[in-house]
C-alpha positions as CSV (number, residue, x, y, z in Angstrom):
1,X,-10.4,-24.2,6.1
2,X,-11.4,-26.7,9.0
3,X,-7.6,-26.6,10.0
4,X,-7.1,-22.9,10.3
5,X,-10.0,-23.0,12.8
6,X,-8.2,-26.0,14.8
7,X,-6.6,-23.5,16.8
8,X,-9.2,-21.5,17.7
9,X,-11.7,-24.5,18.4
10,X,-9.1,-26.0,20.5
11,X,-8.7,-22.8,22.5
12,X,-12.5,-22.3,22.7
13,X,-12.9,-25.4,24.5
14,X,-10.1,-25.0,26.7
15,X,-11.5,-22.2,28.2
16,X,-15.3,-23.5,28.0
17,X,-13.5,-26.2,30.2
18,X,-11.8,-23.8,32.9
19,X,-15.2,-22.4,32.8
20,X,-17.1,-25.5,34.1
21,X,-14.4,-26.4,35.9
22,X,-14.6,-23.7,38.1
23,X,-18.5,-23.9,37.9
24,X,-17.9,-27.9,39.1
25,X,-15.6,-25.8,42.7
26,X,-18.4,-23.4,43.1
27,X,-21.2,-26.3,43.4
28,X,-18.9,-28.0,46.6
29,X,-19.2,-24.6,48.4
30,X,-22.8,-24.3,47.1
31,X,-22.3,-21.5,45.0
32,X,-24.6,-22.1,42.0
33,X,-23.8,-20.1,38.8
34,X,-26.5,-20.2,35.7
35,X,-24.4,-21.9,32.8
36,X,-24.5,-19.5,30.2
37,X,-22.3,-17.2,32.2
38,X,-19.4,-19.6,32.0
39,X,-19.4,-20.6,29.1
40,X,-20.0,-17.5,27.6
41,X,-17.2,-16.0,29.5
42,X,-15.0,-19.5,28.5
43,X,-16.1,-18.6,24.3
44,X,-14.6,-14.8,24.9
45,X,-11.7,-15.8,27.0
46,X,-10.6,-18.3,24.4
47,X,-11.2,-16.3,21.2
48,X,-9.0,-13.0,23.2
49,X,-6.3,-15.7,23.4
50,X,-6.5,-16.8,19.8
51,X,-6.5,-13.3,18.8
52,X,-3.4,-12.6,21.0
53,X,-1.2,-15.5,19.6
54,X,-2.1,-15.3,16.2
55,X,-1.9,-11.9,15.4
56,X,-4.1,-9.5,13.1
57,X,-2.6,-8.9,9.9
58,X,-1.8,-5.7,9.2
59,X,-2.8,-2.5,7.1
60,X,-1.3,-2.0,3.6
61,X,1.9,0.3,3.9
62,X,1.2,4.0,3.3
63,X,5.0,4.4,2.2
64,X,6.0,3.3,-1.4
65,X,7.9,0.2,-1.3
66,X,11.8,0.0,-2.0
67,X,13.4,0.9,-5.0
68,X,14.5,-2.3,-6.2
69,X,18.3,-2.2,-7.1
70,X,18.9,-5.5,-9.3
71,X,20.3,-4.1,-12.3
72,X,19.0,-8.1,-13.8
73,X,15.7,-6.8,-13.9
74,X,13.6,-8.3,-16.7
75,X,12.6,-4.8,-18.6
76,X,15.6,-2.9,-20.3
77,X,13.8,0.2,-19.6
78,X,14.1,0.0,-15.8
79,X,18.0,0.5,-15.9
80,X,17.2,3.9,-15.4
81,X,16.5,5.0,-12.3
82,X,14.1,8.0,-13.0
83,X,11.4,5.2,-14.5
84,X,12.4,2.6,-11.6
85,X,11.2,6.0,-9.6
86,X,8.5,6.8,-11.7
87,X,7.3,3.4,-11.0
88,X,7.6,3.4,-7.3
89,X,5.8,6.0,-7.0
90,X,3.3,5.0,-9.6
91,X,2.8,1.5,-7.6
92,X,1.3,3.6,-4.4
93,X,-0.5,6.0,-6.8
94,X,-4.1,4.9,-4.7
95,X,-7.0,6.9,-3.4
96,X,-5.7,8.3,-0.1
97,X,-2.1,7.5,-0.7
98,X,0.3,10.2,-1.0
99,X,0.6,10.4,-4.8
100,X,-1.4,13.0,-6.6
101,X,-2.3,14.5,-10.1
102,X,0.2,17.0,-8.9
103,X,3.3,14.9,-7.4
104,X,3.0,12.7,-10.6
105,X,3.3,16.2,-12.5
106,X,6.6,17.0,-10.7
107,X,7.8,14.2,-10.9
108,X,7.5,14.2,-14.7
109,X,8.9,18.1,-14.4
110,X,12.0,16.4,-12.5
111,X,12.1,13.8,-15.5
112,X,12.3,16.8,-18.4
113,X,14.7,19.4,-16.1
114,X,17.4,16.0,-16.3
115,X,16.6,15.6,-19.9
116,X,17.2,19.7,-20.4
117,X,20.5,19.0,-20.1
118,X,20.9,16.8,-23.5
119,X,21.3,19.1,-26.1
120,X,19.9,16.7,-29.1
121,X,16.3,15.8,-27.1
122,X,13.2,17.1,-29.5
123,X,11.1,20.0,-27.1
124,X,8.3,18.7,-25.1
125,X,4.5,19.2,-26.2
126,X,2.6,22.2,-24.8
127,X,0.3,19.5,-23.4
128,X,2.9,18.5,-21.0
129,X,4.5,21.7,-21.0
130,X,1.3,23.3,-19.1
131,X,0.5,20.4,-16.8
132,X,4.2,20.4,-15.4
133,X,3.5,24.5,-14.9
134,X,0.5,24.0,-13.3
135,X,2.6,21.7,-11.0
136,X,4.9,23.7,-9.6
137,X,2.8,26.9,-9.5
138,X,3.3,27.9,-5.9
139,X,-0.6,28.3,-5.8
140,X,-1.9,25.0,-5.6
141,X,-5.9,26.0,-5.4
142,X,-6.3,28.5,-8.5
143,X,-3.9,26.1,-10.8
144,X,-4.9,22.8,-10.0
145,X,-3.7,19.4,-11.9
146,X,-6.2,17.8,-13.6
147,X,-6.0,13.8,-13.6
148,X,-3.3,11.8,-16.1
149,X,-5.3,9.1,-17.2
150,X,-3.1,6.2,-18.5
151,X,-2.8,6.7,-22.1
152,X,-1.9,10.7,-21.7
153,X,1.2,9.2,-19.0
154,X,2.5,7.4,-21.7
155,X,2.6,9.8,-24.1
156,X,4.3,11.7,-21.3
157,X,6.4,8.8,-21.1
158,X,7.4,8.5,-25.0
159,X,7.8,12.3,-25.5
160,X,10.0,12.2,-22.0
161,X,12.1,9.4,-23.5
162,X,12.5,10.1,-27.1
163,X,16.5,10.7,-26.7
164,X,17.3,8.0,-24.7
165,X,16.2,5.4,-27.8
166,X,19.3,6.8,-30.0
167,X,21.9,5.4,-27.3
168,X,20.8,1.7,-27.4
């Protein structure tokens, strides 16, 4: 803790000591300055310059972060780039973030349209059926999507992937 504030403490008193310095110059030319004025200005000089070198860290990224690619990854379900997605987007699913009851609703319509195309997959609920409607309904305020608590998104998840057991 102590040593994090070394640089600060070291800058502080640099500056304190420019302060008096110059305070020391203005006696010889009898210019008298109260004390507290210096040093003062020496404390907010020196913190402005340890605020300039070391930098504020930085706001949380608004976008979601990158898809990671490995095809090693630990879980044999994320071979498949529609959960690796799901997931991604999941990850930044956060008050004020850009994922909504509705994109995750989409994005779980975009899920079933690619598993349309296998013949053998059982039909999807009515549950999921409706909330993927109220998705892409074109009028967002008198259809809205209600929030997919975690246990419903798996379900989701199981119906959504009940085909792609039988290939393993």
């Amino acid at each position: 803790m102590i040593r994090d504030l070394l640089p600060l403490l070291w800058r502080l008193g640099v500056c304190v000591g420019i302060a008096l310095a110059a305070v020391g110059g203005f006696a010889l030319f009898d210019l008298l300055i109260p004390l507290p004025v210096p040093i003062v200005l020496g404390l907010v000089g020196g913190t402005i310059w340890w605020i300039t070198r070391s930098g504020a860290a930085r706001a949380d990224q608004l976008d979601a972060p990158e898809l990671d690619l490995d095809v090693d990854y630990a879980l044999p379900h994320s071979r498949d780039m529609r959960v690796r997605r799901l997931e991604d987007l999941l990850h930044g699913a956060q008050p004020s973030r850009r994922m909504t009851s509705r994109a995750l609703a989409r994005t779980l319509g975009d899920i079933a349209d690619e598993r349309a195309h296998d013949t053998g997959a059982p039909p999807l609920s009515d549950g999921l059926t409706r909330v993927i409607g109220q998705a892409r309904h074109p009028d967002a305020e008198g259809h809205p999507v209600g929030p997919i608590d975690r246990r419903t998104l798996h379900r989701y998840l199981g119906e959504l992937a009940a085909g792609e057991e039988r290939d393993r």
